[in-house]
TIVO-111474 format. One line per 4 residues: number of its first residue (from 1); their letters; for each residue x, y, z of N, C-alpha, C, CB. Coordinates in Angstrom, 2 decimals. Last residue first. Glycine has a CB too. Example, Ala and Ser with C-alpha at 12.3 -4.5 7.8 and 13.67 -1.06 7.14 Angstrom:
% residues 2
2 = sa = 12.85 -2.25 7.08 13.67 -1.06 7.14 12.90 0.03 7.87 14.08 -0.60 5.72 | 13.19 -5.69 7.80 12.30 -4.50 7.80 13.20 -3.30 7.80 11.31 -4.47 9.05 .
% end
This chain:
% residues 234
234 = xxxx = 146.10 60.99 117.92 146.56 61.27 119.43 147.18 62.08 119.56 147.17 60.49 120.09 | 146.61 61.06 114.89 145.19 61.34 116.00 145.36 62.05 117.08 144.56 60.11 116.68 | 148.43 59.07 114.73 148.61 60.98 114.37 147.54 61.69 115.00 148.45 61.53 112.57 | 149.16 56.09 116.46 147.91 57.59 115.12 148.77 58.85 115.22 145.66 58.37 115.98 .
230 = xxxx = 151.93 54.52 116.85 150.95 55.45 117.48 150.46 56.32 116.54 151.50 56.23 118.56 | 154.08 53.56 115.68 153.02 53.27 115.65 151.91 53.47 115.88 153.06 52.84 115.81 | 156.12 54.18 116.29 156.39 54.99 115.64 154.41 54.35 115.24 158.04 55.00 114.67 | 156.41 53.71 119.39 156.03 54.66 119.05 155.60 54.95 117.71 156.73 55.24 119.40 .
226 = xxxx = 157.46 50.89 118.35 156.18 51.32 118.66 155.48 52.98 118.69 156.12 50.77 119.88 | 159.97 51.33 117.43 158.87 51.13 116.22 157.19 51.32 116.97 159.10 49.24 115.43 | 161.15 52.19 119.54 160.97 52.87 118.47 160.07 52.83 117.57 161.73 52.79 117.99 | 161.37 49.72 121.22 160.38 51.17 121.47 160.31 52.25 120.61 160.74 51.92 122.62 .
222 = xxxx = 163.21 48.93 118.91 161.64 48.39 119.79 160.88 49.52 119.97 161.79 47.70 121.46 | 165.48 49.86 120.08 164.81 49.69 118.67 163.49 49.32 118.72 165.45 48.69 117.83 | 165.87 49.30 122.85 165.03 50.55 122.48 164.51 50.79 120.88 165.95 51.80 122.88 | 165.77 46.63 123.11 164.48 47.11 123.67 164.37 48.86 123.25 164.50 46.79 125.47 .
218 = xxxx = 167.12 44.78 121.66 166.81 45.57 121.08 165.69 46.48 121.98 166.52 44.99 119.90 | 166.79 42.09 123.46 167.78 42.29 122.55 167.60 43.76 122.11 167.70 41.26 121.39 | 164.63 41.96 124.63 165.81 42.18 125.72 166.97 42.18 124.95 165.95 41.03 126.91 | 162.65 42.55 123.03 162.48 43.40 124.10 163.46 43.48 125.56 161.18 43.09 124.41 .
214 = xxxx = 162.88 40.92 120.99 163.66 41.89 121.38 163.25 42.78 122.02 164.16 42.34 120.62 | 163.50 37.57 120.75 163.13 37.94 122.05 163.68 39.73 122.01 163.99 36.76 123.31 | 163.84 36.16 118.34 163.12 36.85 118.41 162.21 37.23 119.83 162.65 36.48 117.47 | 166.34 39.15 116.88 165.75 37.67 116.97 164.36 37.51 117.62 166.71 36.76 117.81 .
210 = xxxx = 167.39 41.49 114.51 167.35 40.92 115.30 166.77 39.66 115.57 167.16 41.54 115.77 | 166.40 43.96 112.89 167.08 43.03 112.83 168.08 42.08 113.94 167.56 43.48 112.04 | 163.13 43.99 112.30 163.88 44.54 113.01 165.04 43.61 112.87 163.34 44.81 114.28 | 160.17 45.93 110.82 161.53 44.62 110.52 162.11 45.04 111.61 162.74 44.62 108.98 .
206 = xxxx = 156.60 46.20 109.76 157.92 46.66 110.33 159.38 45.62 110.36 157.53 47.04 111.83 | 154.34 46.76 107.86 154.97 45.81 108.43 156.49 46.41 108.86 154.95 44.59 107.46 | 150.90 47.23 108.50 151.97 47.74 107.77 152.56 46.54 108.43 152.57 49.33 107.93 | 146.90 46.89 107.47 148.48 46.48 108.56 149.43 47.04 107.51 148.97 44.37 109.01 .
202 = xxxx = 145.07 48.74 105.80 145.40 48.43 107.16 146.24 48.01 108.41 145.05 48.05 107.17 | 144.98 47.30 103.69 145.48 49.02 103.83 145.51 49.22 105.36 144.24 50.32 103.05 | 146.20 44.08 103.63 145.16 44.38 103.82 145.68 46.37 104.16 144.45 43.22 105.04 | 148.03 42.37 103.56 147.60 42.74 101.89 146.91 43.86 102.36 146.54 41.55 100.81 .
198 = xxxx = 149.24 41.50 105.63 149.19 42.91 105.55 149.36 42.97 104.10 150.27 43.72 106.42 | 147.59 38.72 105.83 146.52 39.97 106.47 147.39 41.46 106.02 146.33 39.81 108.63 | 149.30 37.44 104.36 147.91 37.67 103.65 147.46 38.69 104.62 146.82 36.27 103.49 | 151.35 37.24 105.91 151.88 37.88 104.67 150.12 37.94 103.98 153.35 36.72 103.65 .
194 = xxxx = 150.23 35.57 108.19 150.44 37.27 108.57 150.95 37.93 107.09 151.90 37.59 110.00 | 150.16 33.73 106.83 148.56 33.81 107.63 149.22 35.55 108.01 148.08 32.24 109.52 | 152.68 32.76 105.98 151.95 32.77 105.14 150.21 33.51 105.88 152.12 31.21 104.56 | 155.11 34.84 108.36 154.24 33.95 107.65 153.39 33.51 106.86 153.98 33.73 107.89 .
190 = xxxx = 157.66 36.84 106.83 156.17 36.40 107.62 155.41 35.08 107.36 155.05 37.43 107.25 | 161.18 36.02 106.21 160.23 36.09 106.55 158.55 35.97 107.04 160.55 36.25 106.35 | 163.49 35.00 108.31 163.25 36.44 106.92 161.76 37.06 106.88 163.46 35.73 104.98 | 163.11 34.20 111.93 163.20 34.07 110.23 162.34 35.47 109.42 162.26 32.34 109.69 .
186 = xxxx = 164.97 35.54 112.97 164.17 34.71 113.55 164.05 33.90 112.82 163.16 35.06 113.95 | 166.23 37.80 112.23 167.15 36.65 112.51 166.45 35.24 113.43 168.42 37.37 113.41 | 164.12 39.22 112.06 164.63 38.85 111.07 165.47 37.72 111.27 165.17 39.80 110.56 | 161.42 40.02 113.22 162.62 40.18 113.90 163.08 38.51 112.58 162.50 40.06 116.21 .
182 = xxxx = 158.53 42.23 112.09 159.13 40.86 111.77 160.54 40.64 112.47 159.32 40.72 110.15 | 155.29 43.00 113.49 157.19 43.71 113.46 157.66 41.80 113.44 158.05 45.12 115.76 | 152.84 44.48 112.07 153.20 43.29 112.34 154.69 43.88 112.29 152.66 42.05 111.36 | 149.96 46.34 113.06 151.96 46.74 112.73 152.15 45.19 112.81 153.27 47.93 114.34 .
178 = xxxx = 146.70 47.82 112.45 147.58 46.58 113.17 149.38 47.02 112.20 146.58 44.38 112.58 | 143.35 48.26 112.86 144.72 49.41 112.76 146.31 47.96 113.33 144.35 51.40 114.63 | 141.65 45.28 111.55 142.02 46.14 112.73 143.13 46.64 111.95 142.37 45.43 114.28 | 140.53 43.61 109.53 140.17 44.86 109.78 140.79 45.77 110.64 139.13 44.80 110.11 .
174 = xxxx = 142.12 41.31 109.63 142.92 41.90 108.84 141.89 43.96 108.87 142.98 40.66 107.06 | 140.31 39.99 111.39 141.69 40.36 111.97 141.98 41.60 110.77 143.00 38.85 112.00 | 136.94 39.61 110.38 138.30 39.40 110.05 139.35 40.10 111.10 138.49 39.94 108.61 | 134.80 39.20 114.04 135.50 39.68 112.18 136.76 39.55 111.97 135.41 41.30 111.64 .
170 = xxxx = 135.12 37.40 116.08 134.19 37.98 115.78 133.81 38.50 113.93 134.40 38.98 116.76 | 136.77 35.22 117.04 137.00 36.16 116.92 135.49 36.58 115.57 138.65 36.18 116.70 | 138.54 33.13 119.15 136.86 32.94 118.64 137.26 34.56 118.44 135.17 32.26 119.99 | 140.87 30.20 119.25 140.48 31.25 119.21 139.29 31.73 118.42 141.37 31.74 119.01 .
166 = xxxx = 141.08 26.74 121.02 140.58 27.23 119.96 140.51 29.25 119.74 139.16 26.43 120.05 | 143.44 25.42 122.86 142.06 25.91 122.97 142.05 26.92 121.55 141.76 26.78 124.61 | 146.34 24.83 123.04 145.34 23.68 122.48 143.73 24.78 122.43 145.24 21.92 123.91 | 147.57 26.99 124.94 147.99 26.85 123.43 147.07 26.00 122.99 149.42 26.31 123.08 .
162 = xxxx = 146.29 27.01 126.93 146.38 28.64 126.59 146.89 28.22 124.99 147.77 29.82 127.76 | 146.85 24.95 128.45 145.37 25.24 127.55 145.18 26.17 126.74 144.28 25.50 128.25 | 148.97 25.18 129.54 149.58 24.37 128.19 147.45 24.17 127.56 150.95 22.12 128.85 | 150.71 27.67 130.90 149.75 27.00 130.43 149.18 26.25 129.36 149.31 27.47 130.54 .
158 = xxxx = 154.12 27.33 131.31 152.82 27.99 130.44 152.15 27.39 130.25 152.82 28.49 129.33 | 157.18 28.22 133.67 155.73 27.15 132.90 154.46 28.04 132.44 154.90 25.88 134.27 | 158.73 31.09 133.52 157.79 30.15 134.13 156.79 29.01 133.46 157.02 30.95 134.76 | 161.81 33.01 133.15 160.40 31.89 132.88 159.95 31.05 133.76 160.54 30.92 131.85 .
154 = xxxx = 163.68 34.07 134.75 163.10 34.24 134.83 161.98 33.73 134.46 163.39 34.79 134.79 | 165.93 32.51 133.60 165.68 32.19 135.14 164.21 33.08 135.86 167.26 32.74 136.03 | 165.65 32.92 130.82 165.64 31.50 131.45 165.40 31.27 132.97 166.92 30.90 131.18 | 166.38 35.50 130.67 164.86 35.04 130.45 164.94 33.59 130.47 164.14 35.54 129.01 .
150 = xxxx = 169.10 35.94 131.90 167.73 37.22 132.42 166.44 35.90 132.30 167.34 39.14 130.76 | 170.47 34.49 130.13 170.60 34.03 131.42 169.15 34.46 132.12 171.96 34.68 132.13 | 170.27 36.27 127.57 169.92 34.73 127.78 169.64 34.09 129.16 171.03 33.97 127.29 | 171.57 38.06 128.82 169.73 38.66 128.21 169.29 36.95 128.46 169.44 39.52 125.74 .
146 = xxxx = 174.18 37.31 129.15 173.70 38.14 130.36 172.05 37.88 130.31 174.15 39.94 130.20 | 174.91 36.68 126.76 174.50 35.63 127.55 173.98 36.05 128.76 175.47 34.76 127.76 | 172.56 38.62 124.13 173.94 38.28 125.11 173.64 36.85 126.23 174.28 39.93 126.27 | 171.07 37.67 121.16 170.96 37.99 122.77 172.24 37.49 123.52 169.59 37.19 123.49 .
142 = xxxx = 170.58 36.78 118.86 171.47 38.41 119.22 171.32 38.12 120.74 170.56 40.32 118.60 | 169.84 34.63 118.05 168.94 34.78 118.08 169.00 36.36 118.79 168.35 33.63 118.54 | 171.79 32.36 118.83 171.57 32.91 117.11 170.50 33.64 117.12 171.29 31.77 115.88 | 170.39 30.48 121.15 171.12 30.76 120.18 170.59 31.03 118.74 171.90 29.87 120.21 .
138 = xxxx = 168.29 29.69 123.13 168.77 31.03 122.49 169.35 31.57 121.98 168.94 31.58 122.71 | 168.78 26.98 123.88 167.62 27.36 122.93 167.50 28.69 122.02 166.50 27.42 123.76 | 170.49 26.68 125.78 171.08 27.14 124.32 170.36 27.20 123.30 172.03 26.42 123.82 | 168.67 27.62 128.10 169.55 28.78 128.10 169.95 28.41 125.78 171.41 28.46 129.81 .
134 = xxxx = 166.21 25.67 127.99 167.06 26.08 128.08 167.84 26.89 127.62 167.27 25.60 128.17 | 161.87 26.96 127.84 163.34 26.61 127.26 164.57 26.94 128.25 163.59 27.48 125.86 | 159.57 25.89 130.32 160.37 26.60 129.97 161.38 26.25 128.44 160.99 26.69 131.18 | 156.77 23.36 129.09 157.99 23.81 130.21 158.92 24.87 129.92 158.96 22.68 130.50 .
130 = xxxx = 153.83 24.19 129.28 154.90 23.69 128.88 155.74 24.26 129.37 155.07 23.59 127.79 | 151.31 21.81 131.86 151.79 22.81 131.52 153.33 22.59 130.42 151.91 23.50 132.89 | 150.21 19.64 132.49 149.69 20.30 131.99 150.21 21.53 131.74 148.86 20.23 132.42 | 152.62 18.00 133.63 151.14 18.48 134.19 150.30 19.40 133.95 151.11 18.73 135.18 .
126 = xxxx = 154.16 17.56 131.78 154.80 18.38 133.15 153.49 18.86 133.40 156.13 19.71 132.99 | 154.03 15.86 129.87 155.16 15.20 130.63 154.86 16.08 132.30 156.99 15.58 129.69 | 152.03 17.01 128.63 151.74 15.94 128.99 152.67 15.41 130.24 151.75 15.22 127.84 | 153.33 19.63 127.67 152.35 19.16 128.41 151.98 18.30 128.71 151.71 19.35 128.27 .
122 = xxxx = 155.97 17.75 126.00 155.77 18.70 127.19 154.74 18.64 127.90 155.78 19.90 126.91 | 153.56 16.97 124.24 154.76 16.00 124.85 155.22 16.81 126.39 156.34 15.91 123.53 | 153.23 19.41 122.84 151.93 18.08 123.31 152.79 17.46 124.11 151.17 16.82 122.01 | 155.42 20.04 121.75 154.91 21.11 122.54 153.43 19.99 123.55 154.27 22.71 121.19 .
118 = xxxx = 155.77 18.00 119.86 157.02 18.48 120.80 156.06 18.92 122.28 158.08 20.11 119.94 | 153.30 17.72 118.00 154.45 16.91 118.88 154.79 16.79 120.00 155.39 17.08 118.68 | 153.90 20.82 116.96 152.89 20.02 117.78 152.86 19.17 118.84 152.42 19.43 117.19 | 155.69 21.45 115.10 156.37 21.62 116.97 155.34 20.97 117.06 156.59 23.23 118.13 .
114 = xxxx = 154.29 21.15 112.97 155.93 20.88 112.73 156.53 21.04 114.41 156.77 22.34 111.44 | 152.21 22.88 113.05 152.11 21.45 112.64 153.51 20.94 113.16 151.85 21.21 110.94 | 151.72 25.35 113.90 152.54 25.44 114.49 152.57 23.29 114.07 152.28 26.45 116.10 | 148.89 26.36 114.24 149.52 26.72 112.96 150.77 26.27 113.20 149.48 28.18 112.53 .
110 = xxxx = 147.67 24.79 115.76 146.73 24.58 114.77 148.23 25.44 113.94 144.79 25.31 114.93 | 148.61 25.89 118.12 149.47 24.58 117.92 148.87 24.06 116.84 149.52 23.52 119.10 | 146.56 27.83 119.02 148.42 28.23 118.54 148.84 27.35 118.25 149.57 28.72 119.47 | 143.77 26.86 117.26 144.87 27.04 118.26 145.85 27.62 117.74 145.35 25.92 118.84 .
106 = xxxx = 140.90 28.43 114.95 142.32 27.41 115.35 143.06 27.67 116.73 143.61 27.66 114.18 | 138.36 29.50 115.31 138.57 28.65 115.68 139.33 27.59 115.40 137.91 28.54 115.79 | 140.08 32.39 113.56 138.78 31.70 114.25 138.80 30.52 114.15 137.51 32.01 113.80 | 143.64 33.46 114.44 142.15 32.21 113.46 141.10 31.64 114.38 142.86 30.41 112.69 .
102 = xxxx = 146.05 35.21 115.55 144.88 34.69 115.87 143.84 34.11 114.64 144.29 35.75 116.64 | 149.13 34.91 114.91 148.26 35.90 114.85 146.88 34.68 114.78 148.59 37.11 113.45 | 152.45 35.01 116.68 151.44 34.48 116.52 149.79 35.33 116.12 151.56 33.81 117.67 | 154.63 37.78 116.20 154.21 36.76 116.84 152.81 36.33 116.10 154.13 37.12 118.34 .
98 = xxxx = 156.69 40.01 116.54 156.96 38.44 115.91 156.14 37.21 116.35 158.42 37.98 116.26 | 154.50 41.68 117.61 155.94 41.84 117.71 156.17 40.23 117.60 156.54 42.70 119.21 | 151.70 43.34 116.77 152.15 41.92 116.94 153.17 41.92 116.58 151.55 40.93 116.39 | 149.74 46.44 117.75 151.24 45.76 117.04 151.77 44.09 117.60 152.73 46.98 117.58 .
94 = xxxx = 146.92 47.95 117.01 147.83 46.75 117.30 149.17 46.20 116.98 147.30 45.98 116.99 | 145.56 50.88 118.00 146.29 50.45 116.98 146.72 49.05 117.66 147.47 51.50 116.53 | 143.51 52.08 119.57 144.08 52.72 118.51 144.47 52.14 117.82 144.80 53.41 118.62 | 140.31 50.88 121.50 141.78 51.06 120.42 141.77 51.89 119.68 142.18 50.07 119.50 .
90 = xxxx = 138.00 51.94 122.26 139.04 52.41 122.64 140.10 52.12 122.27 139.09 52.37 123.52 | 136.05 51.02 120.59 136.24 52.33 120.22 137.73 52.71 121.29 134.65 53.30 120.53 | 136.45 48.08 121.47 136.10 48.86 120.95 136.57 49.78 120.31 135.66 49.08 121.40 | 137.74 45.63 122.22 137.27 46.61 123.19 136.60 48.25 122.55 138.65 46.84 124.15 .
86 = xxxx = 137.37 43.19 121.13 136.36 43.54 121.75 136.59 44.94 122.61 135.99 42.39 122.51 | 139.50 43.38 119.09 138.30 43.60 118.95 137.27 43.84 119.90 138.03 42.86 118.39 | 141.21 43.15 121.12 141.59 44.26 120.26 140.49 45.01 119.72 142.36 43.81 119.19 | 141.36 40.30 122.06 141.28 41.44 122.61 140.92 42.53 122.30 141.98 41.63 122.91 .
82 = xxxx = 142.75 39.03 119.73 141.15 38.98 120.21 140.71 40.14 121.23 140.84 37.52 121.03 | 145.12 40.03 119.84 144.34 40.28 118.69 142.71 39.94 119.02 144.96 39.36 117.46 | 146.10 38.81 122.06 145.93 40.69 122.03 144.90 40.40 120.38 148.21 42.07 121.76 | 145.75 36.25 121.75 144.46 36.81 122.80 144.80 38.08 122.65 144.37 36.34 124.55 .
78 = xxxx = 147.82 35.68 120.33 146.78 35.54 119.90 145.81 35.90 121.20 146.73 34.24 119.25 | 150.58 36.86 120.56 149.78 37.88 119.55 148.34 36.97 119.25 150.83 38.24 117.86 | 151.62 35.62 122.34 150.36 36.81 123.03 149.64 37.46 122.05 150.97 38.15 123.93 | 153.56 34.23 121.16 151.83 33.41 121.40 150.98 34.81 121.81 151.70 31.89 123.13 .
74 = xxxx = 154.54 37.12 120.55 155.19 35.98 119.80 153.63 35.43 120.12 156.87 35.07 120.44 | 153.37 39.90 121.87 154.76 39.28 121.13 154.60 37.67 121.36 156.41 39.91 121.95 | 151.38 42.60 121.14 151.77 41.24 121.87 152.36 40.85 120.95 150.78 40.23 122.40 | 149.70 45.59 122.38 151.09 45.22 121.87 151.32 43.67 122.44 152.34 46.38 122.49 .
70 = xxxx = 147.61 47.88 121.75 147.56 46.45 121.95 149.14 46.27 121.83 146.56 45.55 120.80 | 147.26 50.87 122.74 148.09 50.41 121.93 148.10 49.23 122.31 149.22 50.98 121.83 | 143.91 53.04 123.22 145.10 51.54 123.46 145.93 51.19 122.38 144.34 50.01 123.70 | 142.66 55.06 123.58 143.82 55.28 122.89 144.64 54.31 122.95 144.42 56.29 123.23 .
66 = xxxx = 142.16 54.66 127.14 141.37 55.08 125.85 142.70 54.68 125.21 140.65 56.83 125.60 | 141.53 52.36 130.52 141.87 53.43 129.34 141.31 53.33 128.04 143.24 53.46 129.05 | 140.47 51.59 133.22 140.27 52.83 132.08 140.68 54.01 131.08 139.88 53.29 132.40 | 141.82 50.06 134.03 142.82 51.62 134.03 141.91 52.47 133.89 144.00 51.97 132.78 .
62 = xxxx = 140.05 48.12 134.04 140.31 48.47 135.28 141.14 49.50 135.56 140.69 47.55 135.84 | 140.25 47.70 131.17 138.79 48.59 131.85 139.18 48.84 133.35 137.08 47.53 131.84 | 142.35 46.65 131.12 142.09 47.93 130.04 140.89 48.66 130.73 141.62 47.41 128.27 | 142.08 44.31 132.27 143.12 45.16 132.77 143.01 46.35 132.25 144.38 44.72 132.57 .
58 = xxxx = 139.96 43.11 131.02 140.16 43.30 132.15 141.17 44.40 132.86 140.38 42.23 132.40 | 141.13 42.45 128.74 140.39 43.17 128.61 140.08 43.66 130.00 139.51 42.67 127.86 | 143.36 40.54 129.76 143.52 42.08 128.79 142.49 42.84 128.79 143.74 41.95 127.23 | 142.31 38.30 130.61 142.89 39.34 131.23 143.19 40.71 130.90 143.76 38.97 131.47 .
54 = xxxx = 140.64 37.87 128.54 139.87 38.30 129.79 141.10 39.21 130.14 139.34 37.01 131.02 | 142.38 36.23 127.49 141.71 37.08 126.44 141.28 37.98 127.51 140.47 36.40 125.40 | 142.89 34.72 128.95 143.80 35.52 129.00 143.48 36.65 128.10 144.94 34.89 128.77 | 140.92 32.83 128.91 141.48 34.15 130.32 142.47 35.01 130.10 142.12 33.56 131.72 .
50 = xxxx = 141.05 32.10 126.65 140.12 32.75 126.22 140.43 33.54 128.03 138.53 31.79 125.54 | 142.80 29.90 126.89 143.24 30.87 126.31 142.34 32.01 126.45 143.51 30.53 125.09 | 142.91 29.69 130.53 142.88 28.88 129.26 142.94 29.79 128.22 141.67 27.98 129.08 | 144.54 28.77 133.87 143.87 29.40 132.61 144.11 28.81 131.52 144.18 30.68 132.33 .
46 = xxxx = 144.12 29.08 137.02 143.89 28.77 136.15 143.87 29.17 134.82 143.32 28.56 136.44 | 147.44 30.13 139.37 146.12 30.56 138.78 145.79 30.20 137.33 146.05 32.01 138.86 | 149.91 29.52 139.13 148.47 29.19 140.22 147.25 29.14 139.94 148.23 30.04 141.19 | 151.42 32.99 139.24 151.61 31.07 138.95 150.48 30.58 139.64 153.18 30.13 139.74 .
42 = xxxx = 151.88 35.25 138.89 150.44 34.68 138.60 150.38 33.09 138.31 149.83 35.44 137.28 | 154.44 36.15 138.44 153.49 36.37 139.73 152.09 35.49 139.79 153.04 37.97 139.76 | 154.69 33.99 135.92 155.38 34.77 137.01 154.41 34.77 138.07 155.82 36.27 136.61 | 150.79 32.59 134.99 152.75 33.26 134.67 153.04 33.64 135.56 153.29 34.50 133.67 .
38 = xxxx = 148.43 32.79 135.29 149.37 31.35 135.24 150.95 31.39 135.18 148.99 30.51 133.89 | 147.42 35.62 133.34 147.11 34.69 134.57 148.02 32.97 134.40 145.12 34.48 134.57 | 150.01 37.76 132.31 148.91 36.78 132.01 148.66 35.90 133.29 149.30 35.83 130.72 | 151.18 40.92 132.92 151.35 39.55 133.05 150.05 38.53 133.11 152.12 39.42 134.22 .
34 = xxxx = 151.75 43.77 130.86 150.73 42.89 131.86 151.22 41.80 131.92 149.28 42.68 131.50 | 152.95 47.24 130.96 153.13 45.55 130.88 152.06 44.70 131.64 154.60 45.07 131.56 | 151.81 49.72 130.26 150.91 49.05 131.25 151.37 47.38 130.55 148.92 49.67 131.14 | 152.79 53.13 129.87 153.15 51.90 129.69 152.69 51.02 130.27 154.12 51.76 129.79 .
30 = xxxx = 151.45 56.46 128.17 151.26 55.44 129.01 152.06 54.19 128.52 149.80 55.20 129.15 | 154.01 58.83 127.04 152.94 58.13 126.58 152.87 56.94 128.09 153.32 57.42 124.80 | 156.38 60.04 126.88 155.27 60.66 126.86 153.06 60.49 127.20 155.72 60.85 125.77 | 158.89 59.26 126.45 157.93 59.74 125.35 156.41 60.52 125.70 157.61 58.43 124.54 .
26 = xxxx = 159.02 57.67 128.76 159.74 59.56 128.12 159.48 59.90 126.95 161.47 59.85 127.96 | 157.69 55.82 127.89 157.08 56.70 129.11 157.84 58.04 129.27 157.19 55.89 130.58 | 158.95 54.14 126.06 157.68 55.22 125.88 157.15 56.12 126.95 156.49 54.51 125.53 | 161.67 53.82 128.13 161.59 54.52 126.71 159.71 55.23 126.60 162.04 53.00 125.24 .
22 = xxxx = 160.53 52.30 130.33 160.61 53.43 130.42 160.80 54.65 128.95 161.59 53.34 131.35 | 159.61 50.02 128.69 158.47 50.96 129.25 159.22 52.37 129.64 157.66 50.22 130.70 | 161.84 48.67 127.63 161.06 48.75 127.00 159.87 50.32 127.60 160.65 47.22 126.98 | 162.62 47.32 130.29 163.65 47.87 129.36 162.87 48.92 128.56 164.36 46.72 128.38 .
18 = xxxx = 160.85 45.58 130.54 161.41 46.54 131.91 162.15 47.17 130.94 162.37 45.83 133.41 | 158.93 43.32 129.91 159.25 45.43 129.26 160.01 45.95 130.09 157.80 46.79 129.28 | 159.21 41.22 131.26 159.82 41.03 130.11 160.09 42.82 129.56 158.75 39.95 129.09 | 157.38 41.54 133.67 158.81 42.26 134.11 159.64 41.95 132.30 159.86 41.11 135.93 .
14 = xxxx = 155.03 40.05 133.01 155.30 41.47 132.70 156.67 42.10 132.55 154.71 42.17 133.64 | 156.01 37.06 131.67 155.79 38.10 132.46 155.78 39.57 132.31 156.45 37.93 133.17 | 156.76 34.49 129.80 157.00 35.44 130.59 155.98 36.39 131.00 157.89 36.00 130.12 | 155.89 31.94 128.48 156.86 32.15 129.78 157.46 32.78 130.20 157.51 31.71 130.01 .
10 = xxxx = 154.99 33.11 125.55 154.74 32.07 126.27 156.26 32.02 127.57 154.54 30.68 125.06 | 155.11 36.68 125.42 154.62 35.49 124.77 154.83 34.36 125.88 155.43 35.19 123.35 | 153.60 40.07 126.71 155.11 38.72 126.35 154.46 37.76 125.91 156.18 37.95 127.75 | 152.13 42.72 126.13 152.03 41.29 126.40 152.70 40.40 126.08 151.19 40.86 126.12 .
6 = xxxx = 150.76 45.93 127.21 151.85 45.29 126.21 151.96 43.73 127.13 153.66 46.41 126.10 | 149.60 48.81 126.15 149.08 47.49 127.21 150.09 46.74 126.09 146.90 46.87 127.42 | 150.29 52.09 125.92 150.56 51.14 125.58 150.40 49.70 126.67 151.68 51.52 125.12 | 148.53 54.73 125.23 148.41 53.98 126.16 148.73 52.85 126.05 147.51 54.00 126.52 .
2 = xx = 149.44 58.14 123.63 148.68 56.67 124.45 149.31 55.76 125.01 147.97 55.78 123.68 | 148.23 61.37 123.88 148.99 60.34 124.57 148.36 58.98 124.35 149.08 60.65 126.08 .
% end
């Protein structure tokens, strides 16, 4: 069995797997959505990128679990990848679901030249934090207006340190058991920093066709690929 710790990207919450968890959990397998400190329930509370690095690791030792399935989507794919490493022998595998992949000492806004700007402007405007997107931000991107409506009223401002603060990672990335899942109607395809790590015998790459919120577009295609991600080990 394992143990999937799974992590939304910038302005959401745990409640983003609700769809998502019960699938692996009739599978068989552990589901442990987490919500990052400063999000949803956790509005308030300080943070910077490297807490949220904490929070994960934190939350993994407070299950005590083994057999971790890292799972982070879009910005989460940069503190699950730091994460990943420090916990040892108790990963299994990482899957970064269209998202951001971690550089020693770059930001999320170090690969992201072309929003910088934008995303600086926000934080600045709304006290340090960035502000949600509107509802037509979600266009073209498969999501009903029902899914659209779900993750607009549900976001919360994001810590806007969690994107400027530097990531510190120990060894290459491209060493870890890792799945990069590309959601296509996002764009085709990877990026130039995720098309060099799955040179590596190590990452595979998955597709989905879809956009790139699909854990409310696609949540059981989804839970498909994760499972399908899980060792043979286990």
């Amino acid at each position: 069995m394992a143990e999937f710790v799974m992590v939304a990207g910038t302005w959401l919450g745990a409640w983003a797997w609700d769809e998502v968890v019960p699938e692996l959990r009739a599978a068989g397998h552990g589901a442990h959505p987490l919500t990052l400190s400063g999000l949803a329930e956790k509005q308030g509370v300080p943070a910077g990128q490297q807490t949220h690095v904490q929070d994960i690791v934190d939350e993994i030792d407070r299950l005590d679990l083994s057999d971790v399935v890292l799972v982070g989507h879009s910005y989460a794919g940069i503190p699950v990848g730091q994460a990943a490493e420090r916990i040892g022998d108790r990963l299994a595998h990482v899957v970064f679901v269209d998202s951001n992949v971690p550089a020693d000492g770059e930001s999320f806004l170090s690969a992201w030249p072309d929003g910088r700007a934008m995303v600086e402007g926000s934080i600045a405007e709304h006290h340090g934090f960035w502000a949600p997107q509107a509802a037509p931000d979600y266009a073209g991107q498969g999501l009903t207006d029902a899914q659209i409506t779900r993750i607009v009223t549900g976001s919360t401002p994001h810590p806007g340190a969690t994107l400027t603060e530097p990531a510190t990672l120990a060894r290459p990335l491209a060493e870890l058991p890792a799945t990069y899942v590309k959601c296509l109607l996002d764009w085709p395809e990877p990026s130039p920093a995720v098309a060099e790590l799955l040179k590596s015998d190590r990452w595979s790459l998955a597709e989905l066709d879809t956009g790139h919120w699909p854990m409310f577009s696609q949540p059981r295609e989804l839970a498909r690929v994760l499972l399908g991600s899980v060792p043979t080990t286990i």
